[in-house]
N, C-alpha and C positions, 0 to 999 in steps of 0.2 A: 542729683546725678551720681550715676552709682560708676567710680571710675575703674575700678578692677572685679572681679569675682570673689566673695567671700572665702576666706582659708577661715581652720579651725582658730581657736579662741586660742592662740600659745602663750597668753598673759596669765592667765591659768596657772600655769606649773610651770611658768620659766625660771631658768636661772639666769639673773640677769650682774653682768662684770660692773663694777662703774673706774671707769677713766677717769683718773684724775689729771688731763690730759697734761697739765705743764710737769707733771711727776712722772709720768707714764715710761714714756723714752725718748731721746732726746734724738732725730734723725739727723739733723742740718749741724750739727756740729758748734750749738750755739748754749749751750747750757742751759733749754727750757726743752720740756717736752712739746711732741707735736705729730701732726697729721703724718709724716712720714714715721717719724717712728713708729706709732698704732699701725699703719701700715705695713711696717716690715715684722710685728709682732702679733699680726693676725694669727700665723699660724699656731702660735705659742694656746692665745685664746681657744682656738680651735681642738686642741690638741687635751687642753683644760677639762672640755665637756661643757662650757657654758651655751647659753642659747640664743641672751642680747648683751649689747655695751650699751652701758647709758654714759652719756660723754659729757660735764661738768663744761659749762660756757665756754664755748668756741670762737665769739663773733668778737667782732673789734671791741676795743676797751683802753682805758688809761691802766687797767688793771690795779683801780686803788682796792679792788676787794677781790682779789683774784678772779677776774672775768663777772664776777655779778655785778659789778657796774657797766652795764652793755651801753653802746653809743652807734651800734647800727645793728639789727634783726636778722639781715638778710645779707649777710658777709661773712668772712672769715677772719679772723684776729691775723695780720701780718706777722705774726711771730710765731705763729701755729702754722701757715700755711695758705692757701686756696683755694677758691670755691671749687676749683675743677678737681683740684687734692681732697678735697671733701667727696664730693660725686663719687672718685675712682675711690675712696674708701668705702662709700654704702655700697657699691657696685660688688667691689672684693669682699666686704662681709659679707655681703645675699649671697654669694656664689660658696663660700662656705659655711651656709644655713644660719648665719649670726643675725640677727636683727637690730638695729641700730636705734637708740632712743638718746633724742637730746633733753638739755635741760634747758629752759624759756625759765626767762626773766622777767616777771611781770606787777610786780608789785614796785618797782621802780626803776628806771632808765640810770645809766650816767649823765651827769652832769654836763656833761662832752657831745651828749645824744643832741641834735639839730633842732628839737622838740624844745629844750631846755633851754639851749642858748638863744632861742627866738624868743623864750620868755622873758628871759635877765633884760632880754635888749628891748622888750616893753610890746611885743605883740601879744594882742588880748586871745588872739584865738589861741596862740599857744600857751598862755599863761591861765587859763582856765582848765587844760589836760593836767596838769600839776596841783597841789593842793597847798595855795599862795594866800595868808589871812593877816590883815594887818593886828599888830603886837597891841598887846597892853600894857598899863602906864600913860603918864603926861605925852609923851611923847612917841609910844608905840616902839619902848627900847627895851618889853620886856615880851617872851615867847606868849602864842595865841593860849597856848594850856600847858597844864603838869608833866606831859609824854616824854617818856625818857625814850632813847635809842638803846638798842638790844646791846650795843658796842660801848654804853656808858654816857652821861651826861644830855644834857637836853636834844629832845629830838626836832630840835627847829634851830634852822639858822636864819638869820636877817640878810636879807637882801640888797645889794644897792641899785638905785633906781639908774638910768641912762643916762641922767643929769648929774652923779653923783652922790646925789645924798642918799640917806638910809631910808630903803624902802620897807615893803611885806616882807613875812615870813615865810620861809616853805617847810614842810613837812621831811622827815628823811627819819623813817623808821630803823634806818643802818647808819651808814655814813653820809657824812653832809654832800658828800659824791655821789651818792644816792638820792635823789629826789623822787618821792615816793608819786604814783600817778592819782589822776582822780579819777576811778572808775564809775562813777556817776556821767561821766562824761561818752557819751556816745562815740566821740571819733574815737577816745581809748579803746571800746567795744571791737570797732570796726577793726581797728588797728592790727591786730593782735589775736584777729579770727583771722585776718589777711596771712598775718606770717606763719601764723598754721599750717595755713592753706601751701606756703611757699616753699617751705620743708616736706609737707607730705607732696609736692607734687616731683621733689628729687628723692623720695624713695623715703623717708624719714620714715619709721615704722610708729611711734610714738614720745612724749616727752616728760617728762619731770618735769613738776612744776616747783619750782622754789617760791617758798614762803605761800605757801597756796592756801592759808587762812587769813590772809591779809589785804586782799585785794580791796573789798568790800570795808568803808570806815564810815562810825556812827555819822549821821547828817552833821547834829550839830559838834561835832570835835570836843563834849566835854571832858572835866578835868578825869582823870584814871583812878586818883587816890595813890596811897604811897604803896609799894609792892616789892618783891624781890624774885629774882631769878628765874628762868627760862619758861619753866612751869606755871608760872605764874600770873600766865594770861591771859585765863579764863572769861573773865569776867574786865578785861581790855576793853575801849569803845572802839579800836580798833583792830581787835583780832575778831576773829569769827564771828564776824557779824551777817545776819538772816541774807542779806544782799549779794554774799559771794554766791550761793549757787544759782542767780539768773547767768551770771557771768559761765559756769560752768556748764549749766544746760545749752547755752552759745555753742560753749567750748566743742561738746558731744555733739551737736547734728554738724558741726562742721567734721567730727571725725568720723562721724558715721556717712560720710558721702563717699569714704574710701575704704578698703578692705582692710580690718582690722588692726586698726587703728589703738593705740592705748594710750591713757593718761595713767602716770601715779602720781600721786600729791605727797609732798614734804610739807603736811599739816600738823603744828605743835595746839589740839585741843584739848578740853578738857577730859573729857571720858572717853571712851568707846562707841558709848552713843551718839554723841558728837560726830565721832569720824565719821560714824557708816553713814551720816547724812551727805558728806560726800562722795558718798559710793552709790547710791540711788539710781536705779537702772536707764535715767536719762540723764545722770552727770558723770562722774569719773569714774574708771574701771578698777583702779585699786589707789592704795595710799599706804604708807610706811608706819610700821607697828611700833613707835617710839616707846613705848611701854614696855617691848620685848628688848630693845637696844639699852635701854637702862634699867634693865634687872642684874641683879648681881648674883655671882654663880651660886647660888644656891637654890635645891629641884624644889622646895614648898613655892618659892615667889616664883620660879620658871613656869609653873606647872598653874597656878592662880593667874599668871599673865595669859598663858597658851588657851586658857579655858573661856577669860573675860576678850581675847581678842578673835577670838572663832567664834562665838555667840553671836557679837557685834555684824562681825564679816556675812555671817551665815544670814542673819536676819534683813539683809538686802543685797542677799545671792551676789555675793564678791568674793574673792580669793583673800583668805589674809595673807601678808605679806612683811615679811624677815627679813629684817637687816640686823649685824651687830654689831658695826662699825660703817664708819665713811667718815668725809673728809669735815666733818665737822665736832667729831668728836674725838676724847683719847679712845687708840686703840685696843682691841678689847684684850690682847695679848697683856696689856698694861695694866688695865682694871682688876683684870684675874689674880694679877701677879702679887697685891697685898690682902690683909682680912677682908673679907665680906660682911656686909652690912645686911639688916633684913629691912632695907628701903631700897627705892630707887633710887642708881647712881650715874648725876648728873656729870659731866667735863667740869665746871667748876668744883664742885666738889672733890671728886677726884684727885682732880691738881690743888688743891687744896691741904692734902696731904703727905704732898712727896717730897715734905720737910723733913716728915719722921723718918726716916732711912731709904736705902734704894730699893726698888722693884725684885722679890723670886722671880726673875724671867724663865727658870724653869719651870717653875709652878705657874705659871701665867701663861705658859706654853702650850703644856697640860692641858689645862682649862679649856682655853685655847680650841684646841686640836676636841675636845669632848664637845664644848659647844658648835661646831661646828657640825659635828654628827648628829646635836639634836635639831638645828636648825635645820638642816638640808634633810632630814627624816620627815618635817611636817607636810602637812599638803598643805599648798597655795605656790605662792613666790619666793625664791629666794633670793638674796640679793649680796654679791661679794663683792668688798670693796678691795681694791688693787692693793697686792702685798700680802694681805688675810691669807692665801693662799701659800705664802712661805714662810708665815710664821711672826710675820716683823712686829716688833715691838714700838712702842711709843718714843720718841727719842726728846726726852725729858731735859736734858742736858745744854739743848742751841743756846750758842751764847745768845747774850740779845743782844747783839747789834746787828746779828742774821737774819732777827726775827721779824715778820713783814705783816703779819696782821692788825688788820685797822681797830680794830679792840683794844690791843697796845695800849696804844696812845689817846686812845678814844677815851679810854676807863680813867687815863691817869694811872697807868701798869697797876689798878686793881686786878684786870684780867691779861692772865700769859699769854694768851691765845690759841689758836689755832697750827701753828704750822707743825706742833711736832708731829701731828699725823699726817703731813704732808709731804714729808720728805722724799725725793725720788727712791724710786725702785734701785734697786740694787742686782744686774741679769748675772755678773761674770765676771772674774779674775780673784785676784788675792786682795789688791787695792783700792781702796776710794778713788773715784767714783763708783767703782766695781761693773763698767760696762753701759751706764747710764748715759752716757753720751761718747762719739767717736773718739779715738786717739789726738790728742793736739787740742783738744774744744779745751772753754774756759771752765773753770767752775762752774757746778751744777746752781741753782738759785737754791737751794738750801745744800749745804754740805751734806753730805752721808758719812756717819760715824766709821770709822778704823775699826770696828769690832764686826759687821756686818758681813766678815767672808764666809759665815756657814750658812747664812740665809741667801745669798746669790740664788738664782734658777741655776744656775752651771751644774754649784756647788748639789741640791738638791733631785737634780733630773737624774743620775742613775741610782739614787739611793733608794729602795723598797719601802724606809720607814719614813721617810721626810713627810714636812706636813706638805710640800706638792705633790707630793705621790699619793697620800691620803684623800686631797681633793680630787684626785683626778680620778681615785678610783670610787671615791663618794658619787661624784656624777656619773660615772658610767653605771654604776650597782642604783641609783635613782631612777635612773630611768628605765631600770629594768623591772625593778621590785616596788620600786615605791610610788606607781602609781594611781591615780582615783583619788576619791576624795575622803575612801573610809578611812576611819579615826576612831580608838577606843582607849581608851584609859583600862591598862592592864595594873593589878595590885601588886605593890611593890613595897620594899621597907621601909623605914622612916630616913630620910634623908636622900632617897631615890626620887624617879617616877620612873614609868616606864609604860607606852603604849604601843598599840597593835596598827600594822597596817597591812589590811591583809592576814597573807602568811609571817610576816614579817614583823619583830618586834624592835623598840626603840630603848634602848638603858642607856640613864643617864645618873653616876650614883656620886651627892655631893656629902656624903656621909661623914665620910675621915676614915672606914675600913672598909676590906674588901666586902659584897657581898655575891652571893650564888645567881647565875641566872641561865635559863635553860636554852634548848635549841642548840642548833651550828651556828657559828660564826660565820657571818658574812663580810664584817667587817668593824674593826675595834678602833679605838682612838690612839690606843695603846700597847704598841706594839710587842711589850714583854708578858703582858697578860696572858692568864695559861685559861686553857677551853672550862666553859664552864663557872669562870671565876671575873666579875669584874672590879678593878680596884676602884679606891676610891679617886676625883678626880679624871675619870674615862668615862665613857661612850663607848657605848655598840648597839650593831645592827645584826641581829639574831633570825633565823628561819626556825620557827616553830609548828 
C-alpha cells in the first residue's frame, strides 16, 4: 500500500540537526530539555539552514541510559512531554520544511518494558523475546559466556526466579537495565515492524537506528575471547552477524510502503565493506561514517578516510554520510584542541589523556570551525550535532558526583563517561544557566560551566565571524553551490587536500603554514585570512 506520493530522495544531501533532546532546551521550567522547548526553537533550526532533526529517545524510560532504555515504543517520556506535543512538533517542523527522524531502540528494551517484567515473573512466551540461558558451574552461579558489556564487566546478569531463588541469565549488551532482545524470535520481528509502522503513520519521516549491528547474535552464544575497546568488534558473536540484514530487508518494504521514508544506521563494523552491506538497495538508506568522526585533524588520514568511505558508499548506490561529533563521543572542538595523532581517535582514548594539561580551545576552535567546511563541502549527508554550531567545547571538568553515565559505575570508574558532551545548550545571558531553562526553574541535569558567555546563540547571532554565523552561512552557500554528486580530488601541498565540486573548490590545509590557493572566496573558516592565502588550521570554499 502506497500511502502518500513519492517526493524526491532529500536523504541524499540533507543536513540533518540531532536533538539531544533532554540538553536541547528546557520549555516547562523543570531542568530537563523537552518537546516544548524544540518547539519554541524551531525557528532558531530553521533559520540554521538545516533540513531534518533526528531526536535522541523520546518515549517513556527509567532513564538509567539516557532514554535508550525504552519501556513503551509508542509514547512519549512524561518529562519530555506528549504524544499530542509530539504530533504538533512533526506538524510545525513539515510546515517549515524540517524533516523529523527518530531514533528506535531495538537491540534492547528497558527492564521497566511490560515484555520484561512478564518474563522476571516466569511467562514462557515472554521470556523467550529475551535472550535468558541458564549459567555455568555446579550450580549455574556462573555467566552462560565470556561477553563483556560495552559499559564494562560481564554482560549477563542472573536472574531471580518467582519463587525466589537464583534463576537464568539474561543477556544485556549495555546495562543490566538493558536487556538485550532475541531477534530470532518472530513476535520481536513483528513488534518493531508495527512501531515503525506507528511513527510513520504520525508523519515520522525516518529513524536511527541505535546499535544497528547488534540485533542479529551467533545461535550458539559462544565464548568472544579476550578483546579491548569499541573497535574491537569485528569478529564479536554478537555484532555483525549475517542475520541482521533479514531483519533490515523487514525493516525497508515496510518503509517503502510510504513516501520517502529513511533509515541511518549507528553501525560500529569492521571495514567499509562491511557497512555498505547495510546499505544494499533493499535494506538501509544510509549509515554513519564512524571512520570519518575519528580521524584526527590531519588532511593525509582525512582524505584516505573520504576516499575509503565513498568507494564503499558508491558501490551500493548510497549517500556517504558525515558526522564529527554527537552525543556519544568527546566533542570534536576538544579532540582538535591537543596533538594529533596519525591514528584513529577513539573517546576513550582521548579522555585518556586530559591528564597531560588542558585543552588550546582556541586551536580546537580553529579546527573546529575548518572541519566543519570540509565536512559540509562533501556530497552525501551531513550531520550536526546540537552545540557544533557555536562552537562548544567538551566540558572536561563535571565533578563526579554530576556525572550520570551508566559506564561510570559500570567500568568500576575505568570509563568517565559520556556526559561531558552532553551538557545543555547554552541560548542567552551572561550567567549559567545562560537561558537553558526559564527564570526560577531548578538546575539544569548537568550544570553548564561559568565560562560559556561567548558561546551563547544571543552572544553569537549579530557577530559576522562567529562559528553560528559560519554555519549558517555554510548551509545557505551548500545548497547553492555545492550541489550533485561530483567529486574530484584537486593537487594540493603536502599537509593539505583540496577537491573540486563543480565550479567550486574545497581547502583544507593541516600543514603548520600558510599555503597559496586560487579562485574567489566564497567562504573561509577563518575569518582574518587575506584573499588568496589560506593559513594553516582553516578551510575554504573557493569559485574557480
Amino acid at each position: 500500500m502506497q500511502h502518500e506520493t513519492a517526493t524526491a530522495e532529500w536523504w541524499r544531501t540533507a543536513v540533518v540537526y540531532q536533538v539531544y533532546i533532554r540538553s536541547f532546551a528546557d520549555g516547562n521550567g523543570d531542568g530537563l530539555g523537552d518537546i516544548a522547548g524544540l518547539r519554541a526553537r524551531l525557528p532558531y533550526l530553521h533559520q540554521l539552514g538545516i533540513d531534518a532533526i533526528w531526536i535522541n529517545p523520546w518515549y517513556p524510560s527509567p532513564q538509567i541510559d539516557a532514554g535508550y532504555d525504552v519501556s513503551d515504543y509508542r509514547a512519549i517520556e512524561p518529562a519530555y512531554g506528549t504524544t499530542d506535543e509530539a504530533e504538533l512538533l512533526i506538524a510545525e517542523a513539515h510546515d517549515l520544511g524540517i524533516k523529523v527522524v527518530l531514533d528506535i531502540v531495538p537491540n534492547h528494551t528497558s527492564w521497566e518494558h511490560p515484555w520484561f517484567e512478564a518474563a522476571l515473573a516466569g511467562d514462557a512466551q515472554a521470556r523467550a523475546r529475551y535472550l535468558f540461558r541458564p549459567g555455568k558451574g555446579v550450580d549455574g552461579e556462573l555467566p552462560p559466556n565470556d561477553w563483556e558489556s560495552i559499559f564494562g564487566g560481564p554482560a549477563w546478569t542472573r536472574s531471580t526466579a518467582p519463587d525466589g531463588t537464583p534463576g537464568d541469565w539474561y543477556l544485556h549488551l549495555f546495562a543490566p537495565a538493558q536487556p538485550d532482545l532475541d531477534w530470532s524470535n518472530p513476535e520481536v520481528v513483528a513488534e518493531f515492524e508495527d512501531v515503525l509502522r506507528f511513527w510513520f503513520d504520525k508523519g515520522v519521516d525516518g529513524f536511527r537506528i541505535d546499535v544497528a549491528h547488534g540485533l542479529a547474535k551467533h545461535p550458539e552464544l559462544p565464548d568472544a575471547g579476550p578483546r579491548t575497546g569499541r573497535k574491537d568488534r569485528n569478529d564479536h558473536p554478537g555484532w555483525d552477524q549475517d542475520g541482521v540484514h533479514e531483519i533490515y530487508r523487514g525493516w525497508r518494504r515496510v518503509a517503502d510502503e510510504y513516501a520517502d521514508r529513511v533509515f541511518v544506521a549507528e553501525a560500529w563494523v569492521e571495514s567499509n565493506e562491511r557497512l555498505a552491506r547495510y546499505l544494499r538497495p533493499d535494506e538501509l538508506h544510509t549509515a554513519f561514517q564512524f571512520d570519518f568522526l575519528q580521524a584526527p585533524f590531519v588532511a593525509s588520514v582525512m582524505k584516505q578516510t573520504i576516499d575509503d568511505a565513498r568507494a564503499a558508499a558508491d558501490a551500493v548506490g548510497a549517500p556517504a554520510t558525515w558526522v564529527l561529533s554527537n552525543h556519544d563521543v568527546v566533542r570534536h572542538a576538544t579532540r582538535y584542541a591537543r596533538s594529533q595523532p596519525e591514528h584513529a581517535v577513539s573517546s576513550i582514548w582521548e579522555q585518556s589523556r586530559w591528564h597531560e594539561g588542558a585543552p588550546d580551545l582556541a586551536l580546537g576552535l580553529r579546527r573546529a570551525r575548518a572541519a566543519a567546511l570540509l565536512t559540509l563541502g562533501l556530497p552525501g549527508t551531513a550531520y550536526v550535532y546540537q552545540g557544533e554550531e557555536l562552537g562548544l567545547p567538551e566540558v572536561e571538568d563535571l565533578p563526579a558526583e554530576v556525572r550520570q553515565d551508566p559506564a561510570i559505575a559500570q567500568s568500576g570508574g575505568a570509563q568517565i563517561g559520556r556526559d561531558g558532551c552532553r551538557v545543555p545548550l547554552p541560548w542567552s545571558g551572561e550567567t549559567a544557566p545562560f537561558g537553558f531553562s526559564p527564570e526560577g526553574a531548578p538546575e539544569p541535569w548537568l550544570p553548564l560551566p561559568d565560562s560559556w558567555a561567548p558561546y551563547t546563540a544571543e552572544a553569537q547571532e549579530a557577530d559576522p565571524d562567529s562559528t553560528l554565523s559560519l554555519y549558517r552561512r555554510a548551509l545557505e552557500l551548500r545548497s547553492k553551490w555545492l550541489v550533485g554528486e561530483g567529486f574530484e580530488w584537486v593537487p594540493s601541498p603536502e599537509g593539505t587536500l583540496a577537491f573540486a565540486r563543480g565550479d567550486v573548490q574545497v581547502w583544507l590545509n593541516t600543514s603548520g603554514a600558510p599555503v597559496a590557493v586560487p579562485g574567489e572566496l566564497l567562504l573561509g573558516s577563518d575569518p582574518a585570512a587575506e584573499a588568496g592565502t589560506l593559513p594553516s588550521d582553516a578551510a575554504a570554499w573557493v569559485r574557480v
